[in-house]
ZAMARGU-4260 file (C-alpha; in steps of 0.2 Angstrom, whole numbers, plus 5000, padded with zeros to 4 digits):
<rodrens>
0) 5000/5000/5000 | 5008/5017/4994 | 5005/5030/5010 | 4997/5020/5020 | 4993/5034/5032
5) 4980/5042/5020 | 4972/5026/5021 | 4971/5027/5038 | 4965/5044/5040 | 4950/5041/5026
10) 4946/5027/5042 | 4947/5039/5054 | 4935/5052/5043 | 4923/5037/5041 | 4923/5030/5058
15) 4918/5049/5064 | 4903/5050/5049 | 4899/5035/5055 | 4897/5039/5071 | 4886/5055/5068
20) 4874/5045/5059 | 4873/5034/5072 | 4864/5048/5081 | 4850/5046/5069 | 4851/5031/5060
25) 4859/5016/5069 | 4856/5005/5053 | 4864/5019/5040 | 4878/5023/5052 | 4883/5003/5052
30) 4881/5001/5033 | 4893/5015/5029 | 4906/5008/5043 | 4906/4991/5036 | 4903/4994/5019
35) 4920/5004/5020 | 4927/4990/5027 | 4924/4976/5014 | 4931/4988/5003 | 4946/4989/5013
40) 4946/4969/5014 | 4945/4965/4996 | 4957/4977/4990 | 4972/4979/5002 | 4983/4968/5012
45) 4976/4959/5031 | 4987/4967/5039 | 4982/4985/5033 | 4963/4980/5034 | 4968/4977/5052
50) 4976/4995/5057 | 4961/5002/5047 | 4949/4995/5057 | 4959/4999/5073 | 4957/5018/5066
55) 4938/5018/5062 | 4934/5014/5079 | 4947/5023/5088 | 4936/5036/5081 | 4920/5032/5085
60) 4927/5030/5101 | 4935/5046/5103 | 4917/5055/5095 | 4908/5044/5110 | 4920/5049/5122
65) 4920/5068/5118 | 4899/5069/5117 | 4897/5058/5132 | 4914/5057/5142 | 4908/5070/5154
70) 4893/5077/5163 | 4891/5093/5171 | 4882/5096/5187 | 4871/5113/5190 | 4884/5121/5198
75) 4900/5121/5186 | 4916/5133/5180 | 4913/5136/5164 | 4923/5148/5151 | 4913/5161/5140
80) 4921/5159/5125 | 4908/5169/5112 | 4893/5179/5116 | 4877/5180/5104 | 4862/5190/5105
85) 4852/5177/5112 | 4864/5164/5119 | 4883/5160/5122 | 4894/5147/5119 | 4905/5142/5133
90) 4920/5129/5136 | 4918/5115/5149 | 4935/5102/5148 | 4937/5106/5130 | 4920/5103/5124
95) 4906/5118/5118 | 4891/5122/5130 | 4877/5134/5125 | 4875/5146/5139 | 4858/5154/5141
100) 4852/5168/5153 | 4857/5185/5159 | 4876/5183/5154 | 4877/5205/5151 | 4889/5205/5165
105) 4903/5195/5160 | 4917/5197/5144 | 4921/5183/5132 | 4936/5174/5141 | 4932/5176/5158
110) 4930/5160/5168 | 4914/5159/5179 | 4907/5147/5191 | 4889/5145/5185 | 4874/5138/5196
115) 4859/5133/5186 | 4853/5117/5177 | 4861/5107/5165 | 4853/5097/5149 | 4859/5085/5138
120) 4853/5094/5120 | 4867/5088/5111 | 4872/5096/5093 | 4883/5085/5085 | 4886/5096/5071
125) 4894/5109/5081 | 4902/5100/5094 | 4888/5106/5108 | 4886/5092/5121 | 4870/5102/5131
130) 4863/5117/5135 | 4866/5125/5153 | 4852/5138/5159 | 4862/5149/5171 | 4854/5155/5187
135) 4868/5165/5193 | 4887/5168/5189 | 4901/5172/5198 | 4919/5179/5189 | 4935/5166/5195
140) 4952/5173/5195 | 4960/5177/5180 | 4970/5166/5169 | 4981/5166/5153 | 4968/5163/5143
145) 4957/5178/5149 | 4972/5188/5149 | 4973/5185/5133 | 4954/5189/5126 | 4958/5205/5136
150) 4971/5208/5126 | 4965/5206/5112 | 4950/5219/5116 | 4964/5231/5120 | 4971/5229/5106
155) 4954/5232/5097 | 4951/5248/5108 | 4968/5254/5103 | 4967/5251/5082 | 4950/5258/5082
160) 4955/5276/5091 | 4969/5275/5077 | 4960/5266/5061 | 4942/5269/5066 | 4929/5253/5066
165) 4929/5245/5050 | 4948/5247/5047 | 4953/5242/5064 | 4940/5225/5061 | 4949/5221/5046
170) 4966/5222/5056 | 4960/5212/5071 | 4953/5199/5060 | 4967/5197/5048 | 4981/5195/5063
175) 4973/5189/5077 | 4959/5178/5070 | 4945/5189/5079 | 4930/5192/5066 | 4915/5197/5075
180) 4917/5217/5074 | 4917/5215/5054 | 4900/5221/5051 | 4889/5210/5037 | 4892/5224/5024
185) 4912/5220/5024 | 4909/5199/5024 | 4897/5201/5010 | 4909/5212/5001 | 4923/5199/5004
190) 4912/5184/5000 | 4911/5191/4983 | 4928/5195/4982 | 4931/5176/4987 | 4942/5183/5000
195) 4933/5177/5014 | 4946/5166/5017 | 4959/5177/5022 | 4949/5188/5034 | 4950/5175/5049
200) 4967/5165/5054 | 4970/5151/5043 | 4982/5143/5035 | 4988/5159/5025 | 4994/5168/5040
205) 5002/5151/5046 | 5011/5152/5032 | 5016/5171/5033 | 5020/5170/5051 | 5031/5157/5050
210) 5040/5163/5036 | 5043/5179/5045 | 5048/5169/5060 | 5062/5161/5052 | 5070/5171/5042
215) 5072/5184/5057 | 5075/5170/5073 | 5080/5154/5067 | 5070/5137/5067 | 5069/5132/5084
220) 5061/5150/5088 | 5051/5149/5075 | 5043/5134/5077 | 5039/5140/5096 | 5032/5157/5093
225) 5022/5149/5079 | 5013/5136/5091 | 5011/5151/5102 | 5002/5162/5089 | 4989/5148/5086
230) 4985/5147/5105 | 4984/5166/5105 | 4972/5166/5089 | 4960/5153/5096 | 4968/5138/5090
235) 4958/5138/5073 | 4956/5120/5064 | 4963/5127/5048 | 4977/5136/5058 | 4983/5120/5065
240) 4981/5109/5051 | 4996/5124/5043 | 5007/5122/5060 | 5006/5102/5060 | 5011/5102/5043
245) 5025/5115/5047 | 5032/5104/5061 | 5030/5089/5052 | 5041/5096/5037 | 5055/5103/5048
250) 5055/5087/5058 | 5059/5079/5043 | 5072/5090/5036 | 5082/5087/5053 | 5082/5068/5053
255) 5086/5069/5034 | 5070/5059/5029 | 5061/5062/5014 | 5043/5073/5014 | 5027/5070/5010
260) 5014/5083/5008 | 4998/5071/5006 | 5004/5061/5022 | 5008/5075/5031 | 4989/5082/5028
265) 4985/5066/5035 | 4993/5066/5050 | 4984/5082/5055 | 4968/5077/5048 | 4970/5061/5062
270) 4975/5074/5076 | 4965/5085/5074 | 4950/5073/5073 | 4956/5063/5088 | 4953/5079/5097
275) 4938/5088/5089 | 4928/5072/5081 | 4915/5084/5076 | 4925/5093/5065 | 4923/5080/5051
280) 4907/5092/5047 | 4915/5111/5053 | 4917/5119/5037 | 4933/5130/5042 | 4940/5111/5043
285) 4932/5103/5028 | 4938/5118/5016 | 4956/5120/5024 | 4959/5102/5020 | 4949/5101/5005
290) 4959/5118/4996 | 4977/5112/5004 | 4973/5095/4994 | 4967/5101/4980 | 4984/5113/4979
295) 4996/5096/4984 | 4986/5089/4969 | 4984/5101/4956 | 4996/5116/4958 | 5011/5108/4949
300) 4997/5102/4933 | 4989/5119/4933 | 5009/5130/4933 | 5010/5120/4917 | 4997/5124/4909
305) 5000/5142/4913 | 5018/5141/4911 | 5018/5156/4896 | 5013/5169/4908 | 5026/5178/4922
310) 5030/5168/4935 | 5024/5178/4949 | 5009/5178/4938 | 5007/5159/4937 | 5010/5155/4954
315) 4999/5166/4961 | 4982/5160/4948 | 4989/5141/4951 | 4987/5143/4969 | 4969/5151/4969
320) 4963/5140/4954 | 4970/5123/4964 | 4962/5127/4979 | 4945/5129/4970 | 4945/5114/4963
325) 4940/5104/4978 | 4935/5117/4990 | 4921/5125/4979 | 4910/5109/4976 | 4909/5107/4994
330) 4904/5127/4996 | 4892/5127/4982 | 4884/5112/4991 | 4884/5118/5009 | 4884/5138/5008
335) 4875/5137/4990 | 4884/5149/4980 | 4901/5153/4974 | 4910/5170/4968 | 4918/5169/4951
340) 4928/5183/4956 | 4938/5175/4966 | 4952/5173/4953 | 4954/5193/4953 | 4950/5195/4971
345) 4965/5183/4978 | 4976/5190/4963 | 4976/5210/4969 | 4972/5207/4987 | 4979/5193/4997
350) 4997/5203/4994 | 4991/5218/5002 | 4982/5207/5015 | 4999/5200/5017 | 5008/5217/5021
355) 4995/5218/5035 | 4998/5203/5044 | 5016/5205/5045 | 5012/5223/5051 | 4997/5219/5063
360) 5009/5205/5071 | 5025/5217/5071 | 5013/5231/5081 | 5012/5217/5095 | 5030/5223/5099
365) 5026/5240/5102 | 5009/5240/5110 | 5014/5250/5127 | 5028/5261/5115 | 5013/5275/5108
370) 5026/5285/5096 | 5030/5268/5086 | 5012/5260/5088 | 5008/5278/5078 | 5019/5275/5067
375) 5015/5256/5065 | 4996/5261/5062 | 5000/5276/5051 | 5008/5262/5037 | 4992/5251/5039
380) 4980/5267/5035 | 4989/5269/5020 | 4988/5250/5017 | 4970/5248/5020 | 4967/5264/5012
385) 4974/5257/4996 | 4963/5241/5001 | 4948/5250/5001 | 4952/5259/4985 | 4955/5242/4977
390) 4939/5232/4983 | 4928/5247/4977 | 4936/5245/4958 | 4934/5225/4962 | 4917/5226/4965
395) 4912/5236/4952 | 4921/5225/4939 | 4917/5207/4950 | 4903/5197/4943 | 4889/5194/4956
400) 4889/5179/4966 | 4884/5163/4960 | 4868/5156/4969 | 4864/5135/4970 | 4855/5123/4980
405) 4862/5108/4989 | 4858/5097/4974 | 4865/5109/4959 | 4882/5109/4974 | 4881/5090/4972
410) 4881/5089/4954 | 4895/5100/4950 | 4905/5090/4966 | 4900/5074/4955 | 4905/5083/4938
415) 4921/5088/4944 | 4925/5067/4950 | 4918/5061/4933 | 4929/5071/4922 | 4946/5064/4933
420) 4938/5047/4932 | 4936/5049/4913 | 4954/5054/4912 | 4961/5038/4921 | 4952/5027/4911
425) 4935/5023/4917 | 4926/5027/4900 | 4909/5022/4906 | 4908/5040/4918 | 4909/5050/4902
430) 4887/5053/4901 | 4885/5055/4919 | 4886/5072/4919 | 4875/5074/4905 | 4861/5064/4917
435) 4865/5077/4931 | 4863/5092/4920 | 4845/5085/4916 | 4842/5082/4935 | 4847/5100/4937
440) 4835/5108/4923 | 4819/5095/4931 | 4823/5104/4948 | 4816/5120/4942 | 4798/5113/4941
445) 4793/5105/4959 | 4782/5091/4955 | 4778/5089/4972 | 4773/5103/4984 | 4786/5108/4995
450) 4787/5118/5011 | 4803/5126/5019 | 4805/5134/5035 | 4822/5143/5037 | 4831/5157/5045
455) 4836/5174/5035 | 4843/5187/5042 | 4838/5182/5061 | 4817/5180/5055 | 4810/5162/5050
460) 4803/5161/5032 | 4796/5151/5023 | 4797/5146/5007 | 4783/5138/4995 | 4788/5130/4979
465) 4775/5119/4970 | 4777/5117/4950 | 4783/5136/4942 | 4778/5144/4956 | 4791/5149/4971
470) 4785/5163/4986 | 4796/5168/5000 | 4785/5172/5015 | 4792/5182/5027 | 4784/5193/5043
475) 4792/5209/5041 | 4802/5217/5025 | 4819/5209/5021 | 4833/5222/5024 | 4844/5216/5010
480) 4839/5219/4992 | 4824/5208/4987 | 4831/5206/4969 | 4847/5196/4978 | 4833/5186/4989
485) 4827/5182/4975 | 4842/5175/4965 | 4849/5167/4982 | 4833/5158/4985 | 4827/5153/4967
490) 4808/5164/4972 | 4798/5171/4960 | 4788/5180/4973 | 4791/5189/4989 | 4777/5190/5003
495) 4782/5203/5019 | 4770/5205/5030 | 4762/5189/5029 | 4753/5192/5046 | 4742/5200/5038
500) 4731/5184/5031 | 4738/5186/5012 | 4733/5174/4999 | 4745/5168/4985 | 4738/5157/4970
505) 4747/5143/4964 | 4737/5137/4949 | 4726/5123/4948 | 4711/5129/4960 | 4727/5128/4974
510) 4735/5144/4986 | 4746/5146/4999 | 4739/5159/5013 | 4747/5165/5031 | 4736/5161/5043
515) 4728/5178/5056 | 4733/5183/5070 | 4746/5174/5074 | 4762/5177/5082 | 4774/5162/5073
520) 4772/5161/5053 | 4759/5148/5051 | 4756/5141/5032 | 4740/5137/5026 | 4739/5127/5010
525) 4725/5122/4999 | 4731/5109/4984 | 4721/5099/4974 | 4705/5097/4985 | 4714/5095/5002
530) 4719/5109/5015 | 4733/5110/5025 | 4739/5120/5039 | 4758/5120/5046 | 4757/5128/5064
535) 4772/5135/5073 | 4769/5133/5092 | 4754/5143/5094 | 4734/5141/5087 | 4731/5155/5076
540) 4716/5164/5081 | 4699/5166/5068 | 4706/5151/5058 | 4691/5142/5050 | 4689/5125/5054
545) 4673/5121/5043 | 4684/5116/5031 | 4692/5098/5035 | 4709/5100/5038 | 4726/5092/5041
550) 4735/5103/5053 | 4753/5099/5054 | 4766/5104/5070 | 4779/5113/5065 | 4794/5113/5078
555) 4807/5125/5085 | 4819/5127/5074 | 4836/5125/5084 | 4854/5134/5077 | 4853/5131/5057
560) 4843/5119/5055 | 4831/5119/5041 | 4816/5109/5041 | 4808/5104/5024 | 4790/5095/5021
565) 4784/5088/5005 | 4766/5084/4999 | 4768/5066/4991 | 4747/5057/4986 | 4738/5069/4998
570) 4750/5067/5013 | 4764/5075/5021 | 4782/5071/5025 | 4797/5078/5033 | 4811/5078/5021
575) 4826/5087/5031 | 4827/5092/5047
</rodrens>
């Protein structure tokens, strides 16, 4: 077997898949683990299949022991580590707890001994093992890592009085990985930029720092202060993936052992996931993985390909255009959209983003020393001057963002495998896409009536799609500009206000209404002879019963979670939760 440890860390992957759909289906959770398996059985050697197995259930060990291998009591020390509007997220023995309750008293960072009640509403998705409803709270004694989140406001403090907010955001993010004083103006800007990347600690600034790091204090210094700048910017999945990968490297050099870049990715991958099992579905993981691979694999093909143009030129498109490859199938398929103006976008500004990092990080010298802060914050005006200069020509020259929905993601992920299967060989995958294209154009027209309740902009919507027609119900008037909803959604129709008892007609003697008074958005549907109505919660008021009905229980919707139901012969089924 030819790098045995990528084997081993494709077991690992699967073992923690496996084990998340466990949570919800025992009998599809064992079918993927064993189907993996034979696979691994028939097509390498015993004593491989053996280690491989010993790794698919190191994992699903290691996601039991993380969502089950501890229980806290209802009076607890727990670390804030990032307040919302409505709740908190704190840090209990390395796993995530939402926090809820009057919280307005105490800083991200801080420690605090909690008293309340704890319950065991596990989100696996995002690594949450329960929920503790805080009673009271009472601040413990500073440590490092409070010091350190009250650095980093400092810091904050310090570069806005300087910079002013949205330039003093870009700085904090870029350097020290802390991204929630960008406002939603400068993400959106940097989405379509394809940028997005680069505004919160990843792999880039690994990369940067490091580099820095060496040429001015050596290897062994390097290698230290490296580990320390991921501790100080939140050990970040995509961060660590970049310092692993680092070590690994130098390691090798020093005992004259030849390097690997696809075992090395590896190798982190099995660490990291040992550690945070969960992270097998966090997509700051999946896409730093998924671009550095798709750069180990492609980077070299694509520099030849280019190899007319200026080198500086060449490397800088072959870098954006490999990390696409694989990254961008898994973001049109989980974020639903991509910005074809990410070629451009990395091209003028990841080496301007690149001056401020080195800068941001130098300016950590200085901090206490006013005159030469002033002076360090006067170069990044002038860099973030220019930066703001060049995203306003970028955006008027940048094409919009590309909008799809999960299965349009898919069929471009599965476009993208046929044509690399059609070139080894496998001749057979050549009409496949051609089927998918036609699965593509049928999605336009729902067959079936469908009904999606999902957030937007903080309010639950819903969406109604049922042959051509596509409405967006919503109780008060989007913000954003309703011709981007409409593109992002795929709705030919916008309803705001839909307290208000509206009435759409969806051909065929069928309509979609809001029900009165209500306080949640309850749906009312009438198709082909047969009414239904999808309550949220609460009993509208002055509904009419006279009409048989079937009335359906619409749930709280928890995080991101989307819940979808279909119509199929007259009755209705949940098709994602």
């Amino acid at each position: 077997m030819n790098k045995p440890i990528v084997f081993y860390s494709v077991s690992f992957a699967i073992g923690c898949i496996s084990s998340l759909l466990f949570v919800n289906n025992l009998f599809l959770g064992a079918v993927l683990a064993a189907s993996f398996l034979l696979i691994i059985f028939y097509t390498c050697d015993k004593r491989y299949f053996l280690i491989c197995t010993m790794f698919l259930l190191v994992a699903i060990i290691s996601f039991q022991i993380y969502f089950n291998g501890v229980t806290l009591s209802n009076k607890e020390s727990v670390r804030i580590v990032q307040k919302k509007e409505y709740y908190s997220l704190g840090e209990y023995k390395g796993r995530k707890v939402t926090l809820k309750g009057e919280l307005s008293k105490f800083e991200e960072g801080e420690k605090v001994f909690f008293y309340g009640k704890f319950t065991g509403e596990k989100d696996f998705e995002r690594g949450i093992v329960g929920v503790f409803e805080v009673k009271e709270g009472k601040k413990e004694k500073k440590d490092i890592i409070s010091y350190i989140y009250s650095f980093k406001r400092d810091i904050y403090k310090r570069f806005k009085t300087n910079l002013g907010e949205e330039k003093a955001a870009l700085v904090t993010s870029l350097c020290y990985g802390d991204t929630k004083e960008l406002s939603k103006e400068q993400k959106d800007e940097f989405n379509k930029l394809g940028v997005i990347h680069a505004v919160s600690v990843s792999g880039f600034h690994m990369a940067i720092i490091y580099k820095m790091l060496e040429c001015t204090l050596g290897l062994e210094l390097a290698i230290v202060i490296s580990f320390v700048y991921t501790f100080f910017t939140g050990f970040q999945a995509s961060t660590l993936r970049a310092f692993i990968m680092i070590l690994i490297f130098k390691c090798s050099k020093k005992v004259c052992k030849n390097y690997d870049k696809l075992s090395s990715l590896s190798l982190a991958a099995i660490i990291l996931l040992a550690v945070k099992p969960y992270y097998i579905v966090d997509l700051g993981f999946l896409l730093s993985f998924l671009s550095t691979l798709g750069i180990i694999l492609f980077y070299n093909k694509i520099k030849k390909l280019l190899y007319s143009l200026p080198v500086k030129i060449n490397e800088s498109i072959s870098v954006a255009l490999s990390a696409q490859l694989l990254s961008m199938p898994y973001v049109a398929m989980t974020l639903n959209n991509f910005s074809p103006g990410f070629l451009l976008g990395n091209f003028v500004l990841l080496p301007l983003y690149t001056v401020i990092v080195v800068l941001g990080n130098c300016v950590l010298l200085f901090i206490w020393c006013k005159p030469i802060f002033n002076f360090f914050c006067f170069l990044l005006n002038i860099i973030l001057t220019s930066i703001n200069g060049a995203n306003y020509l970028l955006m008027k020259v940048c094409p919009p963002i590309v909008y799809f929905n999960y299965w349009e993601g898919a069929a471009i992920a599965l476009t993208i495998m046929c044509y690399f299967l059609v070139k080894a060989g496998y001749k057979k995958f050549l009409y496949l896409p051609i089927f998918l294209l036609l699965t593509v154009v049928i999605q336009y027209y729902s067959f079936l009536p469908e009904l999606r309740y999902l957030g937007i902009q903080g309010e639950e919507c819903v969406i109604l799609r049922y042959k051509t027609e596509a409405i967006l119900f919503c109780k008060k008037k989007p913000e954003a500009d309703l011709n981007e909803l409409k593109k992002r959604y795929r709705v030919n129709k916008i309803i705001d206000n839909a307290n208000k008892g509206c009435r759409v007609d969806i051909g065929n003697n069928s309509f979609a209404a809001a029900a009165n008074n209500f306080k949640d958005l309850n749906i009312e549907l009438f198709v082909q002879g047969r009414r239904y109505v999808f309550l949220k919660n609460t009993q509208p008021k002055n509904l009419d019963y006279s009409y048989k009905c079937d009335i359906i229980k619409v749930p709280e919707r928890k995080y991101r979670i989307t819940r979808v139901y279909s119509i199929v012969f007259g009755d209705v089924y949940v098709v994602n939760y």
